[in-house]
N, C-alpha and C positions, 0 to 999 in steps of 0.2 A: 531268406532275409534279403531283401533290395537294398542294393550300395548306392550312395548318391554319388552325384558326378561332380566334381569339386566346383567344375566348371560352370553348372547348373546352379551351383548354390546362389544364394542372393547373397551380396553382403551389407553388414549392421548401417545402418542409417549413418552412423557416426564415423566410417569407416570408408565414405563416399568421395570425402576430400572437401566436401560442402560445411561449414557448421558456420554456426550460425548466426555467428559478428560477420563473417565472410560475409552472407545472405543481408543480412540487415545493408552494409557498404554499398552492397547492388544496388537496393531498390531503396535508394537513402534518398533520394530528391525527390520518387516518385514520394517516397512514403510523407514526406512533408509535406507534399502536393496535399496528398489525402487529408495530413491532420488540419492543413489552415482548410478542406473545404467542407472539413466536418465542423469545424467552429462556427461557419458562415449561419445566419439567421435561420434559415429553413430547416434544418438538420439540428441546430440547438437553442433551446429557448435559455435564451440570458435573462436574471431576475434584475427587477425594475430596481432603480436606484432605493427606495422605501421598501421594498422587501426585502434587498440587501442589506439596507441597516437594521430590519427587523431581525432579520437571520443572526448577523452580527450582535444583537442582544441578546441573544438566547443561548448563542455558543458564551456568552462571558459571561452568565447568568447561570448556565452549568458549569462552567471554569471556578467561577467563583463556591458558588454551592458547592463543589467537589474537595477546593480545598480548606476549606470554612470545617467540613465534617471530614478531611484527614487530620486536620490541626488539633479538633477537638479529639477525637480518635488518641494523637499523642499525646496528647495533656493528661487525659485518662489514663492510657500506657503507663507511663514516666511517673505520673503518682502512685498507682500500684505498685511498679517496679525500686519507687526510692519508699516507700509506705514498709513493704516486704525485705530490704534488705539484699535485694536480691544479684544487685553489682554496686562492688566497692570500691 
């Protein structure tokens, strides 16, 4: 049976002295460098002002559809449950 060398060993990632708010501090301007130049036109296509308000109809068009049919959902509920007696 081979003994390891204590000395040899690697130690755990976490145990480096590095984590990783530390890391993030470092490379904190670059990394903001990076996000404004991934936002830049080439790298992200931005929707037109008209497909923005299209989009914007659809999310409040399932907004609303969603809670139209949880509302109705508890009206049902709540008559069953006062119909059965079932909390007094």
């Amino acid at each position: 049976m081979a003994t390891a060398d204590p000395k040899k060993a690697k130690a755990p990632a976490h145990a480096s002295g590095d984590s990783a708010g530390q890391q993030v501090q470092l490379r904190g301007p670059g990394y903001i460098r990076e996000v404004i130049a991934e936002l830049k036109p080439p790298k992200t296509k931005w929707p037109t002002p008209p497909e923005a308000w299209r989009l914007t109809v659809v999310v409040m068009a399932v907004i609303l559809a969603v809670a139209v049919y949880i509302g109705a959902l508890d009206t049902v509920l709540s008559s069953i449950v006062n119909k059965l007696n079932l909390i007094k």
